[in-house]
N, C-alpha and C positions, 0 to 999 in steps of 0.2 A: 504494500500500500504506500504508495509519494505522498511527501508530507513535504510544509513548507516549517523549515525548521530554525530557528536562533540560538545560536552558543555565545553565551558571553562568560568570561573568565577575568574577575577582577584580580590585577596583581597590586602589588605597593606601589609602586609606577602608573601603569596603565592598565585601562581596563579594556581589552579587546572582544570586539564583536562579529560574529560570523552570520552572514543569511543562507543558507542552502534551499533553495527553489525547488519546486517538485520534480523538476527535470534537471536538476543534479548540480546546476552551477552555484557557486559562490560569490557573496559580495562582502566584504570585511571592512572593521570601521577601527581605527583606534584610538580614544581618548583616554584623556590625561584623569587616573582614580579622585577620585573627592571622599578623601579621609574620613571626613566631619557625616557625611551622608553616604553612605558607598553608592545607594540604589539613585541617587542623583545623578553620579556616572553614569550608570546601568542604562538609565531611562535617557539620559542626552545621547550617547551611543547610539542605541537603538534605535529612536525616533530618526536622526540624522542619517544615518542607514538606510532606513525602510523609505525614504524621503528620498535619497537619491537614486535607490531600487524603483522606485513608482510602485512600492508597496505600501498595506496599510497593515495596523499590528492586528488588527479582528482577523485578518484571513492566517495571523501565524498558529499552526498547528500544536508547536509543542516548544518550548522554551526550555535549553538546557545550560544549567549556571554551577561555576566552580569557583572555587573563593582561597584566597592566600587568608580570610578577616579572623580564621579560627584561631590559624597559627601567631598572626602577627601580634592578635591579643594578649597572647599566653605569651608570646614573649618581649613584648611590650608592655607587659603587668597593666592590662586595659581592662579587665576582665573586671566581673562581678564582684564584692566584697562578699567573700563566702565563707562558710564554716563548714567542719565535720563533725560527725556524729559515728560515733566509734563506739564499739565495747568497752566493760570499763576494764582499762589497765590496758588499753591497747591507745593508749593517744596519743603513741610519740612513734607509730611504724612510720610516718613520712618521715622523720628523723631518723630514725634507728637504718631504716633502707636496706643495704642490702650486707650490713654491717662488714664493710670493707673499704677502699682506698680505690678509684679511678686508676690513680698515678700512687704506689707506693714511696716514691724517693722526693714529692714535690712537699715540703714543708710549709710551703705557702698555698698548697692546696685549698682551690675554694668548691663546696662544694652548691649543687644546684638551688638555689633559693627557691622554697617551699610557698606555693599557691593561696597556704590557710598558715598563717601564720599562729604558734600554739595557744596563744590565748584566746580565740577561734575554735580551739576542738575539743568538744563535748562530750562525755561517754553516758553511758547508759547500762545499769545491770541487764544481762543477761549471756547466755552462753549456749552454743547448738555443736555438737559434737563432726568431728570430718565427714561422718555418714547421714547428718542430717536431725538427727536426736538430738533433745532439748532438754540440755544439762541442765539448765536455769531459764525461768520462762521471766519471757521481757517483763519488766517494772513499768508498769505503765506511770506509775505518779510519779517517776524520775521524770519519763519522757515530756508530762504534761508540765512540767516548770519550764522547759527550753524553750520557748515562745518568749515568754518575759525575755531571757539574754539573750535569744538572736532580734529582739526590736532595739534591745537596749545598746547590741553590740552594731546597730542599722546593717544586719545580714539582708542581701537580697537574693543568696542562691545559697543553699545546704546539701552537703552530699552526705548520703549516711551509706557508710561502710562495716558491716560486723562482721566477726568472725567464720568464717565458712558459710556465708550469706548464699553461696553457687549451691550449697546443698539444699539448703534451707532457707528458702525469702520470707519465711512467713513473718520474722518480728522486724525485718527493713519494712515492709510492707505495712504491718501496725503503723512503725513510726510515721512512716509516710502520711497514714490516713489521718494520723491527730493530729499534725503538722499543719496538713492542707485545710483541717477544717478551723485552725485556731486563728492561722495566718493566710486567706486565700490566694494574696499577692506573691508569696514566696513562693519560688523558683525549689522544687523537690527531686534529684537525683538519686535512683536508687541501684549501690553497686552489682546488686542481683539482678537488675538491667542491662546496665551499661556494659558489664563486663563479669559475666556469671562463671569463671575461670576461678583455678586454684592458684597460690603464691599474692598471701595480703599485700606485699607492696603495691606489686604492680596492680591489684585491682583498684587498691585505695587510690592511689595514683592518679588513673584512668578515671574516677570518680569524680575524683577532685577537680581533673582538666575538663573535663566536660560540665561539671555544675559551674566551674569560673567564669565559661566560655556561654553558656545556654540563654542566659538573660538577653544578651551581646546580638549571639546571632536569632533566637527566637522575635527578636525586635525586628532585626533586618530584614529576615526572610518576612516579617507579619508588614512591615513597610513598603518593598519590593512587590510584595503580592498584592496591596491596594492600589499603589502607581500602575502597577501593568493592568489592575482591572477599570480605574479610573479614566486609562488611558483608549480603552477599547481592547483589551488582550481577552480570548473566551479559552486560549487551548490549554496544556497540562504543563507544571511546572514539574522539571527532576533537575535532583541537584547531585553532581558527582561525585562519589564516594573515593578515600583516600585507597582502597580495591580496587578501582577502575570498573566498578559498574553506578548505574544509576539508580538513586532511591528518590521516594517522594517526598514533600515539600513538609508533609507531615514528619515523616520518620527521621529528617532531616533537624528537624527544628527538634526533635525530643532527644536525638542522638547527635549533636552537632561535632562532639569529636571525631564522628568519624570521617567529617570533612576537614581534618585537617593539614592532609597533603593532595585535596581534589583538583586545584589546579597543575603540578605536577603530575597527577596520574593523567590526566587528559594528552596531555606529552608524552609517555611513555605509551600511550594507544594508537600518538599517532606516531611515533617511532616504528611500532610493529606492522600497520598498515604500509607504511612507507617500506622497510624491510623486505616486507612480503612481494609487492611490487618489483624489486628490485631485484629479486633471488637472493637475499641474505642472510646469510645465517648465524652470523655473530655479529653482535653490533652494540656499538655506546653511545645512549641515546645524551642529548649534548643539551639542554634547554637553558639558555642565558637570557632572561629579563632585563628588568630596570633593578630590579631588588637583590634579587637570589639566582643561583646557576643550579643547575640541578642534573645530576650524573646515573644514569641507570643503565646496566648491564639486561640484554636480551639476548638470550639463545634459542633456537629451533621455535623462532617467533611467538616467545612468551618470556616476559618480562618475570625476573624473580618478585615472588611473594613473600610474606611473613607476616606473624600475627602480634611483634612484637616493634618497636619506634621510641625513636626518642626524640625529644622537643625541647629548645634553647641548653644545649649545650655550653657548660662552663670551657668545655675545650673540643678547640673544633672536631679534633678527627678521635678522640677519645671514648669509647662505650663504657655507659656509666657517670658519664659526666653532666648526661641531662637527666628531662625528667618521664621519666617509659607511660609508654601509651600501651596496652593489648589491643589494639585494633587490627582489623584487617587494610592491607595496607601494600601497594606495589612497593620492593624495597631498594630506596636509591640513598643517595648522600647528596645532602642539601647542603651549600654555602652561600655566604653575606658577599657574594662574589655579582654584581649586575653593573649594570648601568649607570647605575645612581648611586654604588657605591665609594663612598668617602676617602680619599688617598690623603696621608699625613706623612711626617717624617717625625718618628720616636726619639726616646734619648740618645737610643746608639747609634743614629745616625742612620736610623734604616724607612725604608718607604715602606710603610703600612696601607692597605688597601681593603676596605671595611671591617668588620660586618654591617657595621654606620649607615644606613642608607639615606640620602638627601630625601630620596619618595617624590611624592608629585609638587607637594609643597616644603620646602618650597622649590626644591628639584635641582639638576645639575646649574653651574654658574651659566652655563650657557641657554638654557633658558630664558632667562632674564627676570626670571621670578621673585627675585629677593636672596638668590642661595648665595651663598660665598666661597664655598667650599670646592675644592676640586674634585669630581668625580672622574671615573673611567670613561662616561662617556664626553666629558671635556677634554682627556687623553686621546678619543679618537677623531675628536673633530680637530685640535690641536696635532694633529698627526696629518692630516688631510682625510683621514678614510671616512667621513662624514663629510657631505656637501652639507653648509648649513641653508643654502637656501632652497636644498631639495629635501631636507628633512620630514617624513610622511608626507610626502607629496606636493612638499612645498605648501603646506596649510598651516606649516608652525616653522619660521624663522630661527635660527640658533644665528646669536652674540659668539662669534668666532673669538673676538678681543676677549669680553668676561673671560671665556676659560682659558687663555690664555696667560689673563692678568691672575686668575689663580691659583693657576699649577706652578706661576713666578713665583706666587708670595708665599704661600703653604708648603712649595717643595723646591725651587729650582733654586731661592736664596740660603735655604738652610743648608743646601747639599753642593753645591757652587754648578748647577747645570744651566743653560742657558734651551732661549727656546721650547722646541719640541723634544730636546733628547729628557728633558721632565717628565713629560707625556709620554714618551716612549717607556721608562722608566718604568710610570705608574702601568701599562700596558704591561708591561716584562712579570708584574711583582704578579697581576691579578688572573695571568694567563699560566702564570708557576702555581697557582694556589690552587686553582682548578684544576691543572695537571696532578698536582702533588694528591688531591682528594680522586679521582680517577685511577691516579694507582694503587691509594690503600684499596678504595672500593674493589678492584680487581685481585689483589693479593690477599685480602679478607675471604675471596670467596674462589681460588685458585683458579684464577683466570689469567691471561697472556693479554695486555690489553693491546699488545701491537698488534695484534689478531686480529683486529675489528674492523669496522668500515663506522667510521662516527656519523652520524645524523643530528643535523646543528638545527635547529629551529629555536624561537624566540628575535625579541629584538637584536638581541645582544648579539647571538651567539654565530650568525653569520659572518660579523665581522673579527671574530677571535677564534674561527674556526680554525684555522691554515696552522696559524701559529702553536694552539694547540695542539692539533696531530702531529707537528713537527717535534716537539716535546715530548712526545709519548711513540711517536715510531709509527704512526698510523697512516697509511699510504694511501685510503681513500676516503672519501668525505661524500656526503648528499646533501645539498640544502632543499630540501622541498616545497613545491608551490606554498604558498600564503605561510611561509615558514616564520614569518614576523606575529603570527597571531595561531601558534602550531596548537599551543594547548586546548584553545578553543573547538579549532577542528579536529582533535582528538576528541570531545566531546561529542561530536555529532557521530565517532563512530563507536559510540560505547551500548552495549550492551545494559537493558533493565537487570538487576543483579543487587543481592543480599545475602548475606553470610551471616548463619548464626552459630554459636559456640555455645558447650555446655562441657562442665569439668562433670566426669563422673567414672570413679575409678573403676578399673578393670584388670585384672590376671590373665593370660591368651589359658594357663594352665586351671582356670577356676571359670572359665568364657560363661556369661550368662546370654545367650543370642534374645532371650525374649525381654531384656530390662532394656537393650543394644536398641531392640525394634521400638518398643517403646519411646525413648528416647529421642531416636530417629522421626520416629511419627511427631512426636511436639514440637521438633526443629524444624519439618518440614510446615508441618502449621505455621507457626509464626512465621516463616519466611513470607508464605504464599500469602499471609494476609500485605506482607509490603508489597510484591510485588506484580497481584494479580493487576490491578488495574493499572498498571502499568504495560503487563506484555498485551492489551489490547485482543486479545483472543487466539498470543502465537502459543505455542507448544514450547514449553517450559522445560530446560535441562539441565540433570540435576547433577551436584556434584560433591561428593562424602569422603572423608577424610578422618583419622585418627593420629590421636598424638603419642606416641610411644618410644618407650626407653626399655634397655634393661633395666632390671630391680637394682634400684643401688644407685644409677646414674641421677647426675643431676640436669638433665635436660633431653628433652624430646627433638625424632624429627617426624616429616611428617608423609604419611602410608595413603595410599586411595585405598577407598572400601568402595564395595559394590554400593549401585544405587537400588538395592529389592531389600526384601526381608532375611535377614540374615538365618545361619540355624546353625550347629554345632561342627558342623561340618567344614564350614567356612576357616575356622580355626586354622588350618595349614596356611592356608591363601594366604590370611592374614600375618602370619610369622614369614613366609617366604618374600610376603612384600618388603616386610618391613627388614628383614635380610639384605634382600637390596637394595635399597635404599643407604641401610648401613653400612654396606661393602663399599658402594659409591661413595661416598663419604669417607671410609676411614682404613678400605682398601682389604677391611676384614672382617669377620664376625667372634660373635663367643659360642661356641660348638653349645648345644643346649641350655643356653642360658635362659632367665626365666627372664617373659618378657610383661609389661604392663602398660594400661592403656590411662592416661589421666585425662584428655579431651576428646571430644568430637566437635568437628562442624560440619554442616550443609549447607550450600548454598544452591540458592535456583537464579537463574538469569535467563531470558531471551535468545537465540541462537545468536553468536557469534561466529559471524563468518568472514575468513580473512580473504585480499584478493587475490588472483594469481599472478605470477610471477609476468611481467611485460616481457616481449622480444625485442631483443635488442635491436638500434638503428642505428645505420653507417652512418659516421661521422664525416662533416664537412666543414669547410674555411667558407668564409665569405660572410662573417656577425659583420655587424656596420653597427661604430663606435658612434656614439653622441655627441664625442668631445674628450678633452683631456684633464686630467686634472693634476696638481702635484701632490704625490704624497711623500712621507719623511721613510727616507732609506737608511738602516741600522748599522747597516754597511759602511756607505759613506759619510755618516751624519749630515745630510742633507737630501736638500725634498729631488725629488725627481717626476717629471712627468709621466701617468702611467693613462692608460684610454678607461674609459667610461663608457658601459652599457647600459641599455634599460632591460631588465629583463622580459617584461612583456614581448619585445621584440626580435627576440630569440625563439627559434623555432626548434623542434627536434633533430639531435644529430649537427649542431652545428658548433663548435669552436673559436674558444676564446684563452687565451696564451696569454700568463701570469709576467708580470704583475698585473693587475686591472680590479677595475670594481665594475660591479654589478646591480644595479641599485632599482631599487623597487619601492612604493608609499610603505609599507610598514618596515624594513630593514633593507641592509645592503652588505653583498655579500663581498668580501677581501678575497682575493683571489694571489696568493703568495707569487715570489717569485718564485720557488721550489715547485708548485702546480698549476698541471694547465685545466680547463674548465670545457665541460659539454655539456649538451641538455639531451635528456633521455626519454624515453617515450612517454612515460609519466609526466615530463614536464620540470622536474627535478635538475638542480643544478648538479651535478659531477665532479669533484675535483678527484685529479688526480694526480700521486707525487711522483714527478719526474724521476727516469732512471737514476 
């Protein structure tokens, strides 16, 4: 069925907008985010769009939206003034955590700043055993005093977290209910919700992120849904889950943490699409914004998963150093690495380049908006690889002098550089930073990353592609049509899709198949109620999973189970699976060791179907340049003339020989002198690194 469809993806920068028409074309808009309002964005975007389309927003079918506003909260301390509600003697597990050291040898260790600060966390008698038994039944006239100290304390969102709550909801669920009846305004998280898994941290954790965040984005998304219907909007809204499927606007706003990496999964959707087209088989998906860059590993066209995340890291490439999410989740490495990121010089005399983001306000010096500061992308208009008077399309002028006059005063005086070799500099540090997180992300999970074929989309990352793969050994590159707005149009090819998890122990040697089916069946319940009216009447495909270790270990991986009714039988299957699984991993097993199951998930989503592979087209000369422009050479410390393309005006199969740019309204692609460039039948730019 053709649908006339809208992706928008607000970043800390910009908020990019996509139209897909029933017969397939694209029209993309990009404005500047509005902090203070997001959905203010949202709606100038759109409108302006649909305006230049000769569309109206009544006829759009379905509207699909992904947000950096979870993440940026949480770690921007934007978030709601909230509290926990804890068993008693359990009030200090955000403290306590995972009673170890990130960094053993840093003295100056700092570790993650905690969400509910402890004079914030409440407890409560009672106590429910790992299997669900209730040691102590909840105190209710504990429970009914907390009203008085969360008004007293001005709480506007409470997460209650008790002990083995995954077994047992019944007394989260009590508190909940004299909660909501005492205080109707407050915002109520309940961990047996949000994250019904075993290991208290991480669920209190996940509790606590998502009640900080709930108030936040339940406004936005209740804001966002009035404008678009004020506006004349009648179709469906889904919002992108940090799993790279879509959930509804409801389940969204009651679960907002699990939007907290939604605008980077849209990226990694359309990395694999692009992939797929290409014939590719190992690839680093490359997504550089205005804010953040964002690095994900894809193999045999499926981006790795995990059900575990971390968010504002004390240190960047550190596990353990932030604060863990259990969400479902594509798993990439985030950095303060964009557009808009801040370049300084420290005490040592070293150039620094974010995490600091200028954002849209007041945004790079070259904007002209008020900023001061030197970002990256004042480095590469200062470089020449930015026209500023072709910037998106020539609808927004860049102050070449501004970023020039502050890469002087913030870096060029304190380090004695002159000019653009400042810019170059700040260039050098932020294209090493993203290289340096690319290769832990690969050597964390025994990967070769000169293996890969990188796929650069975003504003950014077109223009830092070259030099990156040059840094990492990477010989070929794809920038993809509308690659300046990729995450959005990863949106448009995502799958309806919900995951749900339940901790519920198991022995493969003690196998109960009928507690398993059970189980199963209320997973699949609750799925199907997020996603029926979503998949529209398609044929829903299911997909079942356990988490198992041997006895003893401390961490799980993870096994497919059949999607039927399991029975006794099935026992072998499932040690064999998870056999290999194991063996992949650690190249071995343990001859009859006893194994154990502590989760299960299911998820349902919509068919997902990838495209096929294009054939490829002979290559020709004859591109016709625009013009020339100078850009700065590393080589000789000075600028040299290099030719100018538009990309529109490239056709398939046709040849363009580095150095050069390639410039398009939402970004423009650098084309090194190390690579030459072609367009593919896709449409997709090509580089590739010279013998």
């Amino acid at each position: 069925m053709t649908q006339t469809r809208l992706a928008v993806d607000i970043g800390g920068t910009f908020t990019d907008v996509v139209l897909e028409t029933a017969d397939g074309r694209l029209a993309t808009k990009k404005v500047l985010t509005t902090p203070r309002a997001p959905e203010e964005g949202v709606m100038q975007g759109t409108l302006a769009l649909l305006a230049e389309s000769g569309a109206a927003l009544g006829a759009v079918d379905v509207l699909v939206h992904g947000t950096t506003l979870a993440t940026n909260a949480i770690i921007e301390r934007k978030g709601a003034k909230t509290a926990l509600i804890a068993t008693e003697g359990f009030r200090d597990v955000l403290d306590i955590a995972y009673e170890s050291r990130y960094d053993q040898y840093d003295i100056f260790i700092e570790k993650p700043q905690s969400l509910v600060p402890r004079a914030r966390r409440f407890t409560v008698p009672e106590r429910v055993d790992v299997e669900g038994r209730v040691l102590l039944p909840l105190k209710e006239d504990a429970v009914a005093t907390l009203p008085d100290k969360l008004r007293a304390e001005g709480i506007g969102s409470v997460a209650v977290s008790l002990m083995h709550a995954y077994a047992n909801p019944a007394h989260e669920r009590r508190i909940g209910e004299i909660l909501a009846k005492a205080m109707p305004d407050l915002a109520i998280t309940l961990s047996s919700e949000v994250c019904p898994e075993v290991r208290e941290y991480e669920r209190t954790s996940t509790a606590v992120a998502s009640a900080y965040v709930q108030p936040l984005m339940a406004g936005y998304l209740g804001r966002l849904d009035k404008a678009l219907t004020a506006a004349g909007f009648k179709g469906a809204v889904y919002l992108m889950t940090s799993g790279g499927g879509l959930t509804s606007l409801e389940a969204a706003a009651r679960f907002p943490i699990r939007l907290v990496e939604s605008g980077p999964a849209g990226g990694a959707i359309l990395a694999t699409h692009v992939a797929a087209l290409s014939g590719e088989g190992k690839v680093l998906s490359f997504d550089m914004g205005g804010t953040t860059a964002k690095i994900c590993l894809i193999e045999d066209l499926r981006p790795e998963t995990s059900r575990s995340f971390e968010v504002d890291r004390a240190a960047r490439f550190l596990k353990g150093s932030g604060l863990p999410l259990r969400i479902p989740v594509i798993e990439m490495v985030e950095i303060g690495a964009g557009g808009g990121s801040i370049a300084k010089v420290d005490g040592l005399k070293r150039i620094v380049v974010g995490p600091e983001s200028a954002g849209a306000e007041p945004g790079p010096a070259c904007y002209g908006r008020g900023g001061d500061k030197p970002t990256v992308t004042d480095a590469d208009v200062a470089l020449g690889r930015i026209d500023p008077e072709r910037f998106a399309g020539g609808k927004m002028r860049l102050d070449a002098k501004s970023a020039a006059a502050a890469l002087d005063r913030h870096v060029g005086q304190s380090l004695g550089l002159k000019g653009a070799v400042a810019g170059f500099g700040v260039a050098e540090i932020v294209d090493e930073n993203m290289a340096n997180a690319a290769r832990v992300h690969a050597v964390e999970r025994g990967k070769a990353v000169g293996e890969t074929t990188l796929i650069a989309f975003g504003g950014a990352a077109p223009l830092h592609a070259s030099r990156l793969a040059e840094k990492l050994g990477i010989r070929r590159i794809i920038v993809p049509r509308n690659a300046g707005v990729g995450s959005a149009v990863g949106f448009l090819r995502a799958p309806v899709a919900y995951e749900v998890v339940r901790s519920r122990y198991m022995r493969l040697d003690s196998f109960d198949a009928a507690a398993a089916n059970t189980l199963f069946d209320g997973l699949k319940d609750e799925a199907r109620r997020v996603v029926e009216s979503g998949a529209r009447g398609q044929t829903l495909e299911e997909r079942r999973t356990a988490y198992m270790r041997y006895v003893g270990q401390g961490h799980e991986i993870v096994v497919p189970v059949p999607a039927r009714a399991l029975t006794a039988s099935d026992v072998a299957d499932l040690r064999r699976g998870f056999e290999n699984e194991y063996r992949a991993l650690f190249q071995r097993v343990i001859p009859d060791g006893a194994i154990e199951v502590l989760s299960w998930t299911l998820t349902l989503s919509t068919p997902s179907t990838l495209p096929k592979a294009l054939a490829s087209v002979s290559r020709k000369s004859g591109a016709t340049a625009i013009g020339k422009r100078p850009v700065f050479d590393a080589a000789t410390e000075s600028f040299a003339e290099v030719s100018v393309y538009r990309r529109p005006d490239l056709g398939p199969g046709q040849t363009v020989a580095g150095p050069a740019l390639i410039v398009e309204d939402e970004t423009t692609t650098f084309v090194s002198a190390r690579f030459d460039a072609a367009i593919d039948a896709a449409g997709s730019i090509v580089l590739e690194r010279r013998a």
